[in-house]
Every structure is written in C-alpha cells, then in structure tokens.
N, C-alpha and C positions, 0 to 999 in steps of 0.2 A: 348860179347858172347851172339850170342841168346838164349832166353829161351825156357822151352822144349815146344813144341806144346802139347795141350790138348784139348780133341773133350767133350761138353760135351752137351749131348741131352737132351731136352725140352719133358715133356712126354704130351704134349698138344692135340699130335696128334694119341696117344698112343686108345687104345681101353680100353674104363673106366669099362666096363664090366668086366677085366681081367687084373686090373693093376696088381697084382702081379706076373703074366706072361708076362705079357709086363716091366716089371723091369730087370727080370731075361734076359729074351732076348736083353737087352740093355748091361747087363753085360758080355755077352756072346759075343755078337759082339767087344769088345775092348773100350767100353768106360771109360772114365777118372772116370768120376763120373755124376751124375744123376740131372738135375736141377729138382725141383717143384716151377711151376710160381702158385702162390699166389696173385689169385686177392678178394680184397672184393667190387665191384660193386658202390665204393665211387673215390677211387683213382684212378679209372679204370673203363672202361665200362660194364665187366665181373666180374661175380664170378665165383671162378676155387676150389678148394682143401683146406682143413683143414689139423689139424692137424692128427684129427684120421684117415683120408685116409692117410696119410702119413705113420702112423707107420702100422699103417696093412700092408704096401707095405716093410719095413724094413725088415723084416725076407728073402725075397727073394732075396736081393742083396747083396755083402760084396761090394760094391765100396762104398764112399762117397755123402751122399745128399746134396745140397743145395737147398735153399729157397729162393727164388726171391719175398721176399715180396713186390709188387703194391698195400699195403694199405696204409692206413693214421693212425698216431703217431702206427709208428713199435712198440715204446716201450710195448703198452698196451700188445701185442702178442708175443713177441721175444719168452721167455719162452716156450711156450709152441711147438714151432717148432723145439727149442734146443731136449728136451723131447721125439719129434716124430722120433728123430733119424738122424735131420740133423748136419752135423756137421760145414754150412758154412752158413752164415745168409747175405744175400746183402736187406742191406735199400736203399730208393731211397734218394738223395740229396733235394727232393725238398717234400718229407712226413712228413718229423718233423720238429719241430722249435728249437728244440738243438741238432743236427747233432754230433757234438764233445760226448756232453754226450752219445747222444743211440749209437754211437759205440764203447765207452767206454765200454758202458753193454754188449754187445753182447760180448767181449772179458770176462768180469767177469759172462755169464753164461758159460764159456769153450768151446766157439764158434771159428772160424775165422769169421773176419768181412770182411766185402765188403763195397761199397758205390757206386749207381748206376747213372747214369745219363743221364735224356733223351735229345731228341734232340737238342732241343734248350738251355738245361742250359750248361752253359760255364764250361770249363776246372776251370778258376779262381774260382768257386763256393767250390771246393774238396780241394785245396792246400794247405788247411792248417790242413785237417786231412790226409795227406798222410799215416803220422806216426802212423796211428790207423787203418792200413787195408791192409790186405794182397793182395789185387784184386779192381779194379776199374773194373764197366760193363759200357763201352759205349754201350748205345743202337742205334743199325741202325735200328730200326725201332719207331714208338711212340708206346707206351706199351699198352696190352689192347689186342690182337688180333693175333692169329697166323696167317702162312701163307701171310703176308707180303712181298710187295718188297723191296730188300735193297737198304739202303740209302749211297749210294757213298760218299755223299759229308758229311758223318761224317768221312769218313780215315783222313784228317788233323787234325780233335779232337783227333786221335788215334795216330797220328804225335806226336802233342803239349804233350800230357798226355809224351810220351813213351819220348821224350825229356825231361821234368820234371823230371820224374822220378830217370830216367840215370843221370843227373847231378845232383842229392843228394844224391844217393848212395841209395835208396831204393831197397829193396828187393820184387818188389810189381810187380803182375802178370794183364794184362789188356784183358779182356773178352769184346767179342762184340756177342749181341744176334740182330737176327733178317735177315732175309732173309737171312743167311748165306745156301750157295749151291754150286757146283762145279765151276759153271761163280764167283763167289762171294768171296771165301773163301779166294783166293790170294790176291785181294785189301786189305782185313782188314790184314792179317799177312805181308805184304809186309809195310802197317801203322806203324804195331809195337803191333798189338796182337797176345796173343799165346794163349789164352782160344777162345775156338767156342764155342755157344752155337748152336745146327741145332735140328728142330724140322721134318718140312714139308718136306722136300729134305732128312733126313734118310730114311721115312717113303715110299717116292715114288719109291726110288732107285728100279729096277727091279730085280736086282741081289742080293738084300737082304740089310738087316741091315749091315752085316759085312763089306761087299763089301763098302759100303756105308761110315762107319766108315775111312774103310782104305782111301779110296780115297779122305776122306776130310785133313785127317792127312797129308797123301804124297805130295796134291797140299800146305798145308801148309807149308809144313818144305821145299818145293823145295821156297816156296818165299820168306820165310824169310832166309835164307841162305847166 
C-alpha cells in the first residue's frame, strides 16, 4: 500500500523580510508541514536560520516544523531547534561521528528523528539506524544551495532505501529535497518517495502557492499509484 504523499516546502525562497507571513501563506496553501534548512557555513557553503528565527515564525503556523540541519556535530544544537518549535530534527549521515547516538537524542528531546543523505553516501551507510527514524531524506541535489537541478539518477537510491524498508517491516517515510518541480516530482514518487520537499518551483508557480501545492501532490499520488 502506498504511503500518503506529503508536500513539504523549503522556505529558502521565502521573502526573509516577512517570514511570518510567508509561513502562514504556506499553511494556507495545503502544505504537510514546513521544512527550515539550517546551514552553518562549515558543513555547507551557506548560512541560512537559527533558532530564534525559527520560533518567531512559530506562532504563525499550526502545521509541523522541521529542521534540516546541514551543520557539523548536530548534537551541540539539537536542543535548541526542538525548543524553537520544531518537532521533526533530520541530521545529516555524514555530520557526526556517532549517528546511532545523536539520533537516539533527538528521540529523548521528544523529537521525531530523520537521518539525511547526500548524494554520494550510499544507502549501506543508514541500515542500521532504520530503527531510530521515522523518515530518511535522500538528497537529489548536493546541499548548500537552493534552486538546484534535480538529480535523476538518485531515484535508484530511492528504489534501494524503499526496498529496505518494505522488507523489514519498517514504518519509515522517504523524503527527497532538491529540484523537485512539476517535470520532477513523478520520478522521485514513482522511486518510492512520498515526502517532497519544493522550495523554488512553489514560489514561481504563476497561479499561486496553492495551485502550486496541489499540482505537486496530484502528479505524486497519480505515480505512485
């Protein structure tokens, strides 16, 4: 049985002058829930969002945050993103050096955990924390940079993970962020993802955010079908 599709926008592309109006408006168009990409300019090229932008923007939404943290040793940081009012924390596979533990913690701050991975680290790297994460993000694109083209030839990592999964019984949902767009959105749910992540392609759509929303959800759910 497939799992449900979930659209969930990147506010990267968002107007930072008025993010708590640009939250709400995300909410209003039908989105799942709300990522925040979290760079600190180590693990990544960019620095993007703290904590205290985060919780200033909290009052305006009642969907779900997450935190896409692209820094190095998540652990130092978790805390204080649980705090800002997210309630879904994705570390990257390749930021700490005990993986097993910091997503241990992220479950003991009353988080859901994730565990992210970019393009080149293999499926084999996550396998043996399946059982500590609600969500795996294959990245189609390398992290660091919105507006991105997407990377095709990660849907066989989206195969491989969505195959794993399925034959152990896990209950684990598979997110792909990165150039996901109308041309786009079918390859990766057709993979075996049901979490979008769309930053640049909500924001261009002409016919608005909402219009926008639907139409990435509809080409979803007609491919994965």
């Amino acid at each position: 049985m497939a799992r449900p599709i979930e659209i969930v926008p990147s506010v990267l592309p968002a107007d930072f002058s008025r993010l708590g109006e640009e939250v709400a408006a995300l909410e209003a168009a039908g989105v799942d829930r709300i990522q925040w990409d979290v760079m600190d300019g180590v693990f990544v090229p960019n620095l993007t969002v703290g904590p205290d932008v985060i919780r200033s923007c909290r009052p305006h939404a009642d969907v779900p945050f997450e935190a896409h943290l692209m820094v190095v040793e998540p652990e130092r940081l978790m805390h204080l993103y649980v705090e800002a009012g997210c309630q879904v924390l994705i570390v990257h596979a390749e930021s700490t050096r005990h993986l097993h533990r910091t997503l241990a913690q992220v479950a003991d701050l009353g988080a859901r955990a994730a565990v992210a991975l970019n393009p080149s680290t293999p499926v084999a790297s996550v396998r043996h924390v399946l059982d500590l994460v609600e969500m795996v993000l294959v990245m189609t694109v390398n992290p660091g940079f919105g507006g991105q083209a997407y990377l095709a030839a990660m849907e066989p990592k989206v195969d491989e993970l969505r195959s794993i999964i399925s034959s152990e019984g896990l209950d684990v949902d598979i997110e792909v962020d990165g150039g996901i767009a109308p041309p786009t959105v079918a390859g990766a749910a057709r993979a075996g993802a049901n979490v979008l992540v769309a930053g640049s392609a909500l924001y261009r759509d002409p016919e608005g955010l909402g219009h926008a929303v639907a139409d990435l959800r509809s080409r979803a759910e007609a491919a994965a079908a």
